[in-house]
mmCIF file as Biopython writes it, N, C-alpha, C and O atoms, coordinates in Angstrom:
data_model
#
loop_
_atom_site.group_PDB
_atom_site.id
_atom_site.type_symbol
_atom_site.label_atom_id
_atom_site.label_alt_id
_atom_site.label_comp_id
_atom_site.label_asym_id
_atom_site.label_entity_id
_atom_site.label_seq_id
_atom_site.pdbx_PDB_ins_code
_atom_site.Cartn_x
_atom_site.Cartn_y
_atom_site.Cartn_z
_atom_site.occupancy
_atom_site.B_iso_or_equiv
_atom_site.auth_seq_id
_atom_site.auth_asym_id
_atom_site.pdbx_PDB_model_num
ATOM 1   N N  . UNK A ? 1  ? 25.804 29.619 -20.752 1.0 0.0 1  A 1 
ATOM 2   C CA . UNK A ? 1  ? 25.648 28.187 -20.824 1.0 0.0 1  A 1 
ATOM 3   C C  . UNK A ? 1  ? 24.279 27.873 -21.410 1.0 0.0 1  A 1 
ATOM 4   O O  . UNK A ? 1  ? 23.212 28.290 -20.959 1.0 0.0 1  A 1 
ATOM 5   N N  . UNK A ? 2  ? 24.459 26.993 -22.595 1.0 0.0 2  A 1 
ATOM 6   C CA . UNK A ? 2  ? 23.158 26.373 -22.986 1.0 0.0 2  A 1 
ATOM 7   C C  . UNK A ? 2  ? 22.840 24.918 -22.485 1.0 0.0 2  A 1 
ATOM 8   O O  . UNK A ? 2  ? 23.592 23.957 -22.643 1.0 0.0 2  A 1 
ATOM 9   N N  . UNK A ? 3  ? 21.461 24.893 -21.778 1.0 0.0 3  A 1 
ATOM 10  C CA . UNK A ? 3  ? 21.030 23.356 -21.483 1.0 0.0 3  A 1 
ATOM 11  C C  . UNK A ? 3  ? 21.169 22.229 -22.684 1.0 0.0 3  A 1 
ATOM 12  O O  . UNK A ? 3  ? 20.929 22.466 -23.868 1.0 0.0 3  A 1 
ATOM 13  N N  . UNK A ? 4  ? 21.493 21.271 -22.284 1.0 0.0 4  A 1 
ATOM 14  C CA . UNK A ? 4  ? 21.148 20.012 -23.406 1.0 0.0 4  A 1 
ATOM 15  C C  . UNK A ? 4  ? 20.816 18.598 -22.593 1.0 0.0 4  A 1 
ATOM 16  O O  . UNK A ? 4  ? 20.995 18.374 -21.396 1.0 0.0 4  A 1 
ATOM 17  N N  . UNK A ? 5  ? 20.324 17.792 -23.524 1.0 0.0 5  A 1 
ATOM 18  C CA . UNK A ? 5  ? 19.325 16.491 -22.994 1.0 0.0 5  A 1 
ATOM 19  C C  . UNK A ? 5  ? 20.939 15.365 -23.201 1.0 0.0 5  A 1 
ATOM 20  O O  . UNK A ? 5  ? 21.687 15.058 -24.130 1.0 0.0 5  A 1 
ATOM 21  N N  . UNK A ? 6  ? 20.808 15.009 -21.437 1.0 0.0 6  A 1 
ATOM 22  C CA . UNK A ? 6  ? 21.934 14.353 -21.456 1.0 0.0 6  A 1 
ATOM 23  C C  . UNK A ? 6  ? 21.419 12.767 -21.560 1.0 0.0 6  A 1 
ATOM 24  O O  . UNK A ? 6  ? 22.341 11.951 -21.565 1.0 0.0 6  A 1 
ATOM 25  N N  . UNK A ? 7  ? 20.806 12.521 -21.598 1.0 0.0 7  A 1 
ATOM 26  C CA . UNK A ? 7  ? 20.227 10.737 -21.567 1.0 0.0 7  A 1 
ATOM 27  C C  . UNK A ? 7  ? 21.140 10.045 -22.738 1.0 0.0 7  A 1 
ATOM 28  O O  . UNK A ? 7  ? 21.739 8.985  -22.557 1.0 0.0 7  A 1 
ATOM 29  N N  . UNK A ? 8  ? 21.165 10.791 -23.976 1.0 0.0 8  A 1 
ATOM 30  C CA . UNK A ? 8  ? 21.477 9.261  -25.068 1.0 0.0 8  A 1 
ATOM 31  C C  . UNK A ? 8  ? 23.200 9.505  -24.697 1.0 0.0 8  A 1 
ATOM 32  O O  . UNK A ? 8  ? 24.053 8.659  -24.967 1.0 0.0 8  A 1 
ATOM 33  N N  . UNK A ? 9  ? 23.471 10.734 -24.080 1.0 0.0 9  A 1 
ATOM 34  C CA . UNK A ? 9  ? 25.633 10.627 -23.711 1.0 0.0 9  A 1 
ATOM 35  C C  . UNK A ? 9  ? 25.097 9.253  -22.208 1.0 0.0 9  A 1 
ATOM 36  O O  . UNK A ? 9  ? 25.599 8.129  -22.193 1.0 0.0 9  A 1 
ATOM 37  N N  . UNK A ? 10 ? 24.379 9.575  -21.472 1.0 0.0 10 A 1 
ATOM 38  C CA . UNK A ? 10 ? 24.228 8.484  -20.827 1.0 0.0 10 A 1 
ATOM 39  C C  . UNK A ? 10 ? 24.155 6.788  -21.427 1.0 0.0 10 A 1 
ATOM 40  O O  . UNK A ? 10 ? 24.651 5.751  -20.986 1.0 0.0 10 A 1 
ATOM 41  N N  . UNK A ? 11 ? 23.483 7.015  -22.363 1.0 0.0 11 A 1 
ATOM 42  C CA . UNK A ? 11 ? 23.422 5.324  -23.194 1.0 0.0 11 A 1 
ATOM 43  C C  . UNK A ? 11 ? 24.473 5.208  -23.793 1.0 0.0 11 A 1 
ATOM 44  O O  . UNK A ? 11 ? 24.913 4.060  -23.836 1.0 0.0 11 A 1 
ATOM 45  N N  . UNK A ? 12 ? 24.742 5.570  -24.020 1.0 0.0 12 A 1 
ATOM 46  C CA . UNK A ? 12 ? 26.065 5.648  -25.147 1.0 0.0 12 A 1 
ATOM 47  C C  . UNK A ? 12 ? 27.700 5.923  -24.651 1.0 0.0 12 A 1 
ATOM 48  O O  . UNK A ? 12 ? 28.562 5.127  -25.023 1.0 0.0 12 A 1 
ATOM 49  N N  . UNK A ? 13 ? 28.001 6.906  -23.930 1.0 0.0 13 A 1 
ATOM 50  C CA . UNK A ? 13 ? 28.965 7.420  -23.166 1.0 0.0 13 A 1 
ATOM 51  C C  . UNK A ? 13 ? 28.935 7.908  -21.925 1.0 0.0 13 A 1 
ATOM 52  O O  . UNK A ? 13 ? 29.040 9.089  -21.596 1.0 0.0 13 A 1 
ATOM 53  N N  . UNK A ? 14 ? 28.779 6.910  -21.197 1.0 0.0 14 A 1 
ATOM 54  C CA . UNK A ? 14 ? 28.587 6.893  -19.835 1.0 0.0 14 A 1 
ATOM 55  C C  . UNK A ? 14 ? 29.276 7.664  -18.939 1.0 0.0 14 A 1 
ATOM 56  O O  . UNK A ? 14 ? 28.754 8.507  -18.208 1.0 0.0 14 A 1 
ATOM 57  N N  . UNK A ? 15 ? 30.564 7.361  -18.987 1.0 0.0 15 A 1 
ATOM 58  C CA . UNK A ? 15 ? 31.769 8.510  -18.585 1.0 0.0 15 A 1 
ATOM 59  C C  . UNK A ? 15 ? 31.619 10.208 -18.681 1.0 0.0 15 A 1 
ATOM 60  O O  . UNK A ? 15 ? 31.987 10.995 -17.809 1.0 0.0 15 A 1 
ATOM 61  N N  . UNK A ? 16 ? 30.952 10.566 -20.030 1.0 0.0 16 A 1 
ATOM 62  C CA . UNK A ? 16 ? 31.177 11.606 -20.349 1.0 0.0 16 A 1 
ATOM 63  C C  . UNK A ? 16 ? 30.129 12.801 -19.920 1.0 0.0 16 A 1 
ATOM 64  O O  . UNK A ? 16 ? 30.344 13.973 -20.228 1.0 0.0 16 A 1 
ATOM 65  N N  . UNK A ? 17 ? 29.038 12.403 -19.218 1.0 0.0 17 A 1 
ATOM 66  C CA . UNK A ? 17 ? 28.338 13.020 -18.527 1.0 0.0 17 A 1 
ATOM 67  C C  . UNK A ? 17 ? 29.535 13.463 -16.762 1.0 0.0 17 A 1 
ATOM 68  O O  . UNK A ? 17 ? 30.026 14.571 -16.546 1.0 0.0 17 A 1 
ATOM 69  N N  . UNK A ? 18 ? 29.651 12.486 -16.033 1.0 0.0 18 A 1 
ATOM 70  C CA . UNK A ? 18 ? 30.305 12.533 -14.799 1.0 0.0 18 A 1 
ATOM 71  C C  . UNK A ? 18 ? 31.399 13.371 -14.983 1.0 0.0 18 A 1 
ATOM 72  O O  . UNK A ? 18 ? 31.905 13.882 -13.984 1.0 0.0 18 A 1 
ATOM 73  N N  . UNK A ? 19 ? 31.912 13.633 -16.239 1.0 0.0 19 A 1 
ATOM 74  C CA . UNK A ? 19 ? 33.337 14.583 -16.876 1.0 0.0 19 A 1 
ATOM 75  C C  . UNK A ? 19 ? 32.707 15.711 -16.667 1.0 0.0 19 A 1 
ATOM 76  O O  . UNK A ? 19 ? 32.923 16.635 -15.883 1.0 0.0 19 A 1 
ATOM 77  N N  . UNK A ? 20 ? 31.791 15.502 -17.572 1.0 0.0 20 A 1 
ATOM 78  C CA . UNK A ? 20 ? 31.170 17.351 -17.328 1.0 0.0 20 A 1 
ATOM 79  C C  . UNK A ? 20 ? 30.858 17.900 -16.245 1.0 0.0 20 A 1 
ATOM 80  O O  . UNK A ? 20 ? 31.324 19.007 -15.971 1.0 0.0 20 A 1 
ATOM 81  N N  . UNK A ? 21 ? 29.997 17.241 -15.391 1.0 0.0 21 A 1 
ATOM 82  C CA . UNK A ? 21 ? 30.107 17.512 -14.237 1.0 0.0 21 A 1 
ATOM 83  C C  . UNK A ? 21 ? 31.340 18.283 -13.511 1.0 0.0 21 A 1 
ATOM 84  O O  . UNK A ? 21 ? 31.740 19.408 -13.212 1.0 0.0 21 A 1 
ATOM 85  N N  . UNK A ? 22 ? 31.682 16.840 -13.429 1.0 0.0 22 A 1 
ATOM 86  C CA . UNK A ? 22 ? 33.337 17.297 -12.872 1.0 0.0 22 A 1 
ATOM 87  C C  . UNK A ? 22 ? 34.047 18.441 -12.801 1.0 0.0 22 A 1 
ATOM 88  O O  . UNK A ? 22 ? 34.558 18.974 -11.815 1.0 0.0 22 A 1 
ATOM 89  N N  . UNK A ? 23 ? 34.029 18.919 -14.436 1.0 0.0 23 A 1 
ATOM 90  C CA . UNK A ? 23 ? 34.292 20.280 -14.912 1.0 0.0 23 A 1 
ATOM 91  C C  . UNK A ? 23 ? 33.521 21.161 -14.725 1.0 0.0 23 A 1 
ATOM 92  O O  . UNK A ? 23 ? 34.148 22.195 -14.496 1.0 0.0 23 A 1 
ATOM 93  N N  . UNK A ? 24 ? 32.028 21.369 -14.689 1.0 0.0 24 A 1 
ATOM 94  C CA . UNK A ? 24 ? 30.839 22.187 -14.360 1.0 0.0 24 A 1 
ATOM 95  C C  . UNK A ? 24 ? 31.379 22.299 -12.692 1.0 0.0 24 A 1 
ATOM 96  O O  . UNK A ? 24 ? 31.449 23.511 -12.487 1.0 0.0 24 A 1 
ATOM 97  N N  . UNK A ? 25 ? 31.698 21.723 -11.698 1.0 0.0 25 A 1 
ATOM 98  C CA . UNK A ? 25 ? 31.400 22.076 -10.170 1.0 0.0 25 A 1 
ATOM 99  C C  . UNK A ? 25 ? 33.632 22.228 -9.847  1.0 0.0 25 A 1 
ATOM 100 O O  . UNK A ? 25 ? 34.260 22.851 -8.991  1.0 0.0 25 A 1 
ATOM 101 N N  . UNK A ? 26 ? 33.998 21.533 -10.742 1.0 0.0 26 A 1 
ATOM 102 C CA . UNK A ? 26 ? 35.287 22.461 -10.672 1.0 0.0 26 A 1 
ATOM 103 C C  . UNK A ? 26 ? 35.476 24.063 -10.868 1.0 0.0 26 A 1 
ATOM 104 O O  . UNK A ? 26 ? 36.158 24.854 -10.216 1.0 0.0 26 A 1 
ATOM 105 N N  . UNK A ? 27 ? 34.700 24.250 -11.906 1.0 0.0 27 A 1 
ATOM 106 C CA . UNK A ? 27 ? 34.905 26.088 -13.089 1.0 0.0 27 A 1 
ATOM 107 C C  . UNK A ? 27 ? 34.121 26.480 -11.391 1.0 0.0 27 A 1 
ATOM 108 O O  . UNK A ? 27 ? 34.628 27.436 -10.805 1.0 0.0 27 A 1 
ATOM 109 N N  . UNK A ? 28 ? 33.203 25.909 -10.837 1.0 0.0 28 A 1 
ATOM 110 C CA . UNK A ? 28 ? 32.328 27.095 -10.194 1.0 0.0 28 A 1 
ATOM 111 C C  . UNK A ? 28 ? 32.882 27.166 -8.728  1.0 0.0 28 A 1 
ATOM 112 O O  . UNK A ? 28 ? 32.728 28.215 -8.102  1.0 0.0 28 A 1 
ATOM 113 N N  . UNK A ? 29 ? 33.502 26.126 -8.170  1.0 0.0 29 A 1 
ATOM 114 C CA . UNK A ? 29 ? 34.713 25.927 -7.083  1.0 0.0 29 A 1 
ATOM 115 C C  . UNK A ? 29 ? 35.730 27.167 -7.081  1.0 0.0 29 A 1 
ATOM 116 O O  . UNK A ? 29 ? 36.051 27.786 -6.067  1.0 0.0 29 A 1 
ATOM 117 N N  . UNK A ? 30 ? 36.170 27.420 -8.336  1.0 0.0 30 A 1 
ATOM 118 C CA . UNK A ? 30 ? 37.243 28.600 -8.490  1.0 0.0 30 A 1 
ATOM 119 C C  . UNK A ? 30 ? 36.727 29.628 -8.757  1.0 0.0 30 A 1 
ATOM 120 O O  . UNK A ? 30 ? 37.511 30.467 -9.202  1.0 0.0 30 A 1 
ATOM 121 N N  . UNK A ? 31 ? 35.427 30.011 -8.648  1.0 0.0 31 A 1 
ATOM 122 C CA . UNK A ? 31 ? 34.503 31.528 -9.205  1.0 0.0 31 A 1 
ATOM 123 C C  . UNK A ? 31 ? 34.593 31.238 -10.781 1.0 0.0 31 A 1 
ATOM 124 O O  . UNK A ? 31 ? 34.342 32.205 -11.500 1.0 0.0 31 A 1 
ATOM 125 N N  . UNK A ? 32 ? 34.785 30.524 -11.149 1.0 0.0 32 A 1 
ATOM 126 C CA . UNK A ? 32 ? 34.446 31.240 -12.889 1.0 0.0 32 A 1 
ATOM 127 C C  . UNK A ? 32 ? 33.016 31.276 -13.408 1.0 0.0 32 A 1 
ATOM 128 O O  . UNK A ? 32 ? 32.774 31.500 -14.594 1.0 0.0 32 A 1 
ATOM 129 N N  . UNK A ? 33 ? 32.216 31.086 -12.635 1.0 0.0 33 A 1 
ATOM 130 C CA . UNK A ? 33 ? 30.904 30.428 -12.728 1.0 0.0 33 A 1 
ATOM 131 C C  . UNK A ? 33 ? 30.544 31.304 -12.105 1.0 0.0 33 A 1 
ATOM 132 O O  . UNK A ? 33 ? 31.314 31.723 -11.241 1.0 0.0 33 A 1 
ATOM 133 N N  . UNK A ? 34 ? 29.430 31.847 -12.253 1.0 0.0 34 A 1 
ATOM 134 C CA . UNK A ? 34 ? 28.515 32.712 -11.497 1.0 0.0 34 A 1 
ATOM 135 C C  . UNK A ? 34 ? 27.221 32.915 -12.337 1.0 0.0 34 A 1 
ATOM 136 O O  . UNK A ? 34 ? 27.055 33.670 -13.295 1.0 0.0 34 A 1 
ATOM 137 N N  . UNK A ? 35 ? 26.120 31.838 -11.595 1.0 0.0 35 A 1 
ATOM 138 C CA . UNK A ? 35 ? 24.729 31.900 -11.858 1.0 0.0 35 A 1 
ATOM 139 C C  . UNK A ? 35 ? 24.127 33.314 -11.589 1.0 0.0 35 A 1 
ATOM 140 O O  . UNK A ? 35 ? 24.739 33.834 -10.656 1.0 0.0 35 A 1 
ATOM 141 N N  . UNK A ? 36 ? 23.251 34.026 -12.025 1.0 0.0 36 A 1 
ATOM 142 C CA . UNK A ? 36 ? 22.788 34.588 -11.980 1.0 0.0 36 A 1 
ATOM 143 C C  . UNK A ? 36 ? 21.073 33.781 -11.350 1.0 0.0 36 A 1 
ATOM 144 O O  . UNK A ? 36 ? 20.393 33.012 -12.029 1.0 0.0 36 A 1 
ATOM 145 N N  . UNK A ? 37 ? 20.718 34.284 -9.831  1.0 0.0 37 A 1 
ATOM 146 C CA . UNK A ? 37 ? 19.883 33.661 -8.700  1.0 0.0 37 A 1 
ATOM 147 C C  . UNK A ? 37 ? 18.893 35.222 -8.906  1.0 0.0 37 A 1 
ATOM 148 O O  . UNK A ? 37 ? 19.281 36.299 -8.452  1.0 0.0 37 A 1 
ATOM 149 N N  . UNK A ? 38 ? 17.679 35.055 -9.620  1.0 0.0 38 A 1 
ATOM 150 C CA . UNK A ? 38 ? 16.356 36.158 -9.531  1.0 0.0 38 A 1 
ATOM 151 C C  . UNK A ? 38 ? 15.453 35.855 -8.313  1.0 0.0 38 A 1 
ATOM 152 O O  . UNK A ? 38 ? 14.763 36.780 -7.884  1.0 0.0 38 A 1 
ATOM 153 N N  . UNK A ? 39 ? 15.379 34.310 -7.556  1.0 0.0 39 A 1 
ATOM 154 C CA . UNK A ? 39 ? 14.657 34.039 -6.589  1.0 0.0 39 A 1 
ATOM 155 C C  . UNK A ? 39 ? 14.932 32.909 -5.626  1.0 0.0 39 A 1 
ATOM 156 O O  . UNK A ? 39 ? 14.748 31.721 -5.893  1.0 0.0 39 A 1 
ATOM 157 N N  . UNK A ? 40 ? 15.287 33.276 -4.738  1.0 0.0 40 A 1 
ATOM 158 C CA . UNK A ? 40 ? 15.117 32.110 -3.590  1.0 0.0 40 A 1 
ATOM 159 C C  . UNK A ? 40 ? 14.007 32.111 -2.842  1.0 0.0 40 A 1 
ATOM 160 O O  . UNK A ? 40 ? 13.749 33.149 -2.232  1.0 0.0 40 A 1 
ATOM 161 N N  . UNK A ? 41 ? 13.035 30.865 -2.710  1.0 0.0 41 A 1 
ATOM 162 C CA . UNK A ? 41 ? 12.253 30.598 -2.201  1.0 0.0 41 A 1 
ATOM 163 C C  . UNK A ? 41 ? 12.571 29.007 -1.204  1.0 0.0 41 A 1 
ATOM 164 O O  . UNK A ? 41 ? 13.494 28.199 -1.309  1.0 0.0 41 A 1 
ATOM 165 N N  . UNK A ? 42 ? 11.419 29.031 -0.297  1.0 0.0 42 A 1 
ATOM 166 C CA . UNK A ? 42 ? 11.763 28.016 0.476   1.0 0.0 42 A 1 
ATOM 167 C C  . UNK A ? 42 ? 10.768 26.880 -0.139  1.0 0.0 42 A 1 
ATOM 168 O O  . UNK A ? 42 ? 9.702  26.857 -0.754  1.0 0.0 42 A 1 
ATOM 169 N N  . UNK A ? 43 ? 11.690 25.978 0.360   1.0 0.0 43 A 1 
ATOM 170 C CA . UNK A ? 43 ? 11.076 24.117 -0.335  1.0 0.0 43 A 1 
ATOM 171 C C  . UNK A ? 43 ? 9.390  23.914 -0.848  1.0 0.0 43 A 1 
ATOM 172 O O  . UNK A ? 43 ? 8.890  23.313 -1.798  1.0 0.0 43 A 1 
ATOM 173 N N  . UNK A ? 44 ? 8.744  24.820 0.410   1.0 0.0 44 A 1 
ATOM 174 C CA . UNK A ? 44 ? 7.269  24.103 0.256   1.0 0.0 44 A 1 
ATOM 175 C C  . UNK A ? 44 ? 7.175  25.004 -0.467  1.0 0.0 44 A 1 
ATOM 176 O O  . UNK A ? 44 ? 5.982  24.971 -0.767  1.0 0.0 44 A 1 
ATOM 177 N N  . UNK A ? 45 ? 7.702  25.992 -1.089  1.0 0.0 45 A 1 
ATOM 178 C CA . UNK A ? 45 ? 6.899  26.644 -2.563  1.0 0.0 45 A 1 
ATOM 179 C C  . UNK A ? 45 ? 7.165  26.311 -3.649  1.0 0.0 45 A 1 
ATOM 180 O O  . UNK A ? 45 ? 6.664  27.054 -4.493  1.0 0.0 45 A 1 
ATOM 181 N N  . UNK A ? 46 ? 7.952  25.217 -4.177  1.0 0.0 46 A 1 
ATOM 182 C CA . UNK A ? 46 ? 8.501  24.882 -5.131  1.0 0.0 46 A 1 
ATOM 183 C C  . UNK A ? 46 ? 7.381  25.075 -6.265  1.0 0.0 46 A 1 
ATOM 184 O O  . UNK A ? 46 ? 7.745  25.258 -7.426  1.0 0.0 46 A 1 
ATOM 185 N N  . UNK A ? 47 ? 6.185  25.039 -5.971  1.0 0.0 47 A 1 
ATOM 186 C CA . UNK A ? 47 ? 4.995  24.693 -7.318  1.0 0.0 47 A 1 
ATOM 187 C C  . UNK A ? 47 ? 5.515  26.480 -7.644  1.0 0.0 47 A 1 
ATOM 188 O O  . UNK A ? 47 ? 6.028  26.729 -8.735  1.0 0.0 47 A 1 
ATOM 189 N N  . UNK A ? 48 ? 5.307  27.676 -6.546  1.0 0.0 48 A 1 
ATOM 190 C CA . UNK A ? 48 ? 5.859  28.525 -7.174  1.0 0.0 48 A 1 
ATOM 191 C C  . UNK A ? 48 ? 6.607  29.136 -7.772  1.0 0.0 48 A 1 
ATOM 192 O O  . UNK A ? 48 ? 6.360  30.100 -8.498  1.0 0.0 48 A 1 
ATOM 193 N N  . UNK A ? 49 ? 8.087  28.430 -7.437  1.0 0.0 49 A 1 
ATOM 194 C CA . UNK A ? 49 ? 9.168  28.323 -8.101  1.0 0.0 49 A 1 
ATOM 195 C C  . UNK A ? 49 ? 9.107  27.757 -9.534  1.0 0.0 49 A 1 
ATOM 196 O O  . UNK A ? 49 ? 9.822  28.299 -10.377 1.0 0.0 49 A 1 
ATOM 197 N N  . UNK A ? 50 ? 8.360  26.766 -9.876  1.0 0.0 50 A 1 
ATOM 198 C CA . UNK A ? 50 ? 7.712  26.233 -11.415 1.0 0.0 50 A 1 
ATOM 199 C C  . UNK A ? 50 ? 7.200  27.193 -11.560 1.0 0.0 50 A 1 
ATOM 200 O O  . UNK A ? 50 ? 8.042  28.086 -11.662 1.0 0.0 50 A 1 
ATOM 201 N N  . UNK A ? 51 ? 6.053  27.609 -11.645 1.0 0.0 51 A 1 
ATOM 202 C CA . UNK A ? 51 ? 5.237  28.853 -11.983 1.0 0.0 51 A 1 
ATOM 203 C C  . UNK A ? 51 ? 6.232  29.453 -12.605 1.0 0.0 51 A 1 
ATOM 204 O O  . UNK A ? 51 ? 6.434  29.239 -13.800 1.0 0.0 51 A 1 
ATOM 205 N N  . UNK A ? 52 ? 7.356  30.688 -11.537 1.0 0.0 52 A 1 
ATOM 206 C CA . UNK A ? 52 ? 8.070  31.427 -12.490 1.0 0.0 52 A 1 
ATOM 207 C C  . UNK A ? 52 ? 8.588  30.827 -13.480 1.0 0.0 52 A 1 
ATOM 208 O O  . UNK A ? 52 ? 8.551  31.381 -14.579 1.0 0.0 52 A 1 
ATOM 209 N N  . UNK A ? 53 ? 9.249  29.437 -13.317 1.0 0.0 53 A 1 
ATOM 210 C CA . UNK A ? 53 ? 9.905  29.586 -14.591 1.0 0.0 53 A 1 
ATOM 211 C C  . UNK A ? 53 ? 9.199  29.024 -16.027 1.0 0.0 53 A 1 
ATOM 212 O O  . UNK A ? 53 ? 9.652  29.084 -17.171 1.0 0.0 53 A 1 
ATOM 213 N N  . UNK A ? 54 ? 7.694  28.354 -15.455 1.0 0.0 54 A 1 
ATOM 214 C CA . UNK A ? 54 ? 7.041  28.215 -16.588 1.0 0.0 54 A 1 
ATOM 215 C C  . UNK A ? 54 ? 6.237  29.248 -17.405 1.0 0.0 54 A 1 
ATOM 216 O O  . UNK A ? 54 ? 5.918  29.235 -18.594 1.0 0.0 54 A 1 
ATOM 217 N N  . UNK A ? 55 ? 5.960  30.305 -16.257 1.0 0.0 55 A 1 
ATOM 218 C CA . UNK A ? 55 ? 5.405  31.503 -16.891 1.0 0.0 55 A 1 
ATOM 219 C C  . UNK A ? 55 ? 6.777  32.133 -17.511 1.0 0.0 55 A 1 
ATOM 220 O O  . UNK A ? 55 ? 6.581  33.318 -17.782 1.0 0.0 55 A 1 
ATOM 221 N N  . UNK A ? 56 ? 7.765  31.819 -17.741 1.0 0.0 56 A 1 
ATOM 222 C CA . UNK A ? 56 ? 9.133  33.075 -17.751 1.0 0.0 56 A 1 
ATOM 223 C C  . UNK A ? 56 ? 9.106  34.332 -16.997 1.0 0.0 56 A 1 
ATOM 224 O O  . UNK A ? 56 ? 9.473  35.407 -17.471 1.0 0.0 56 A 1 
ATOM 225 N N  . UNK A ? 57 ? 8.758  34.201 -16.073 1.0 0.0 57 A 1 
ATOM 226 C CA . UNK A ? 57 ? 9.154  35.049 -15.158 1.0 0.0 57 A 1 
ATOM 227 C C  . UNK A ? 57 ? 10.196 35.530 -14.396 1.0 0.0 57 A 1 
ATOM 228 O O  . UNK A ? 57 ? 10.434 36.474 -13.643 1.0 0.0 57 A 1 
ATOM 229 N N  . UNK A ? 58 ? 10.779 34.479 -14.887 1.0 0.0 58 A 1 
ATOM 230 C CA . UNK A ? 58 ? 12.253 34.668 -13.691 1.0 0.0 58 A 1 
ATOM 231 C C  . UNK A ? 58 ? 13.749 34.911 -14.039 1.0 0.0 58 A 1 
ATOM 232 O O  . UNK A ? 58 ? 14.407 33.877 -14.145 1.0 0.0 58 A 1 
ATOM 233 N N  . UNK A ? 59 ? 14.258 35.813 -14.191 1.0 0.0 59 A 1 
ATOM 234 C CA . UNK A ? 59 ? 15.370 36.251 -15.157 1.0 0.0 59 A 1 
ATOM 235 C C  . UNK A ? 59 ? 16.733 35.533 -15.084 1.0 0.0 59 A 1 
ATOM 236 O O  . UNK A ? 59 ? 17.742 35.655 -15.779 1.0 0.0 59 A 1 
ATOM 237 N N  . UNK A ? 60 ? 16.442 34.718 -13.990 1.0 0.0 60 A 1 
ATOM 238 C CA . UNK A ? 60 ? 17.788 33.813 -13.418 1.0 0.0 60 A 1 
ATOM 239 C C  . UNK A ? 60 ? 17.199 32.713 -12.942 1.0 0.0 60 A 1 
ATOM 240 O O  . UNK A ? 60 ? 16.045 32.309 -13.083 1.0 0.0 60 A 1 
ATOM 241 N N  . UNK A ? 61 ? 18.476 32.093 -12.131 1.0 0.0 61 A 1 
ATOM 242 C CA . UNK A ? 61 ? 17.903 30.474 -11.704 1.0 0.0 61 A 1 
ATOM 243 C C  . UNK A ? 61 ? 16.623 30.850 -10.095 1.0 0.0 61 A 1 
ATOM 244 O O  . UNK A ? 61 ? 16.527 31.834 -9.362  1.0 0.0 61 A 1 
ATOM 245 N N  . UNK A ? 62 ? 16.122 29.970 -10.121 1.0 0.0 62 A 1 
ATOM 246 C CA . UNK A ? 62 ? 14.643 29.949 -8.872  1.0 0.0 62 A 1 
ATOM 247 C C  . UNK A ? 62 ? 15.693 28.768 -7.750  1.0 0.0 62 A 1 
ATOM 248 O O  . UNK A ? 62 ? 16.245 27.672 -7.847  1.0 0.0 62 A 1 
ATOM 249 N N  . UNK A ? 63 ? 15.594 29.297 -7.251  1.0 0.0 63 A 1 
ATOM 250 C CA . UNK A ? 63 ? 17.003 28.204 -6.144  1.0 0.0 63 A 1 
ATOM 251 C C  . UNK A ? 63 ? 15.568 27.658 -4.900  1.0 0.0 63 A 1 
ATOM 252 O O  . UNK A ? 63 ? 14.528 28.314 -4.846  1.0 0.0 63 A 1 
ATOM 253 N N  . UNK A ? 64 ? 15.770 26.546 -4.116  1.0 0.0 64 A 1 
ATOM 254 C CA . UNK A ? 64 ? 14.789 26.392 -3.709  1.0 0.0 64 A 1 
ATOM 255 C C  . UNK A ? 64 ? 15.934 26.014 -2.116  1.0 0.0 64 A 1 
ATOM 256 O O  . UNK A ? 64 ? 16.955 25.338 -1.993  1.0 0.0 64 A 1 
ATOM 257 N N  . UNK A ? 65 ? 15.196 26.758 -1.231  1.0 0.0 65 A 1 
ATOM 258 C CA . UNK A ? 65 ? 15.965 26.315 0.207   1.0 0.0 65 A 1 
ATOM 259 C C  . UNK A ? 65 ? 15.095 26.041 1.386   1.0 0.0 65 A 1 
ATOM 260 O O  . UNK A ? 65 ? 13.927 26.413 1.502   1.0 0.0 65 A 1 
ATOM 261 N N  . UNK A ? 66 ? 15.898 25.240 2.386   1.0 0.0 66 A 1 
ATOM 262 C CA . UNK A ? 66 ? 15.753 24.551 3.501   1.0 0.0 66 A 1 
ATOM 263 C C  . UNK A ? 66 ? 15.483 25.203 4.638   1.0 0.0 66 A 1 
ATOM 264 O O  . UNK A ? 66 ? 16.457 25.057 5.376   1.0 0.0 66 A 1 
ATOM 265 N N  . UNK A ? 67 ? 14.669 25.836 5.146   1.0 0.0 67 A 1 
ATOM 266 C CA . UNK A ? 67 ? 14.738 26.032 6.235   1.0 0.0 67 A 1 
ATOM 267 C C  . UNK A ? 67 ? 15.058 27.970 6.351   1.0 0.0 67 A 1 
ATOM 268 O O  . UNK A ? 67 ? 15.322 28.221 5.175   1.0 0.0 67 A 1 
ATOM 269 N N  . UNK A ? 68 ? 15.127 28.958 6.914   1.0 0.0 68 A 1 
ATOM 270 C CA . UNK A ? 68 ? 15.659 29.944 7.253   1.0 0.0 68 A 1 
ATOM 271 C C  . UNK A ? 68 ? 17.133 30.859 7.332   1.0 0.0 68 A 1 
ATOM 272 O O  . UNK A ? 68 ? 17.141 31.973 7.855   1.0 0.0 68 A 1 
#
């Protein structure tokens, strides 16, 4: 999956963002989706969680969690 800048489908085609979605958390509901997760860290480190991914450090997504 490649990122893209959803704002002007927002100005323009309002609908068609909430579609993707839709389809993005459907595919991953049925397993077809599988992120690849290099770090879970908890909430109050988030500046470190930036770090990796601004240094590129982090070979997958930086997931950030709640608690233990």
């Amino acid at each position: 999956m490649i990122g893209l800048y959803w704002g002007a489908y927002r100005r323009r085609e309002p609908e068609r963002p909430r579609a993707s979605f839709d389809q993005l958390f459907r595919r991953y509901g049925e397993n077809k989706l599988k992120p690849h997760v290099s770090h879970r860290l908890d909430l109050a480190e988030a500046g470190r969680a930036l770090d990796l991914l601004k240094q590129r450090k982090s070979t997958g997504k930086a997931v950030l969690t709640m608690g233990a």
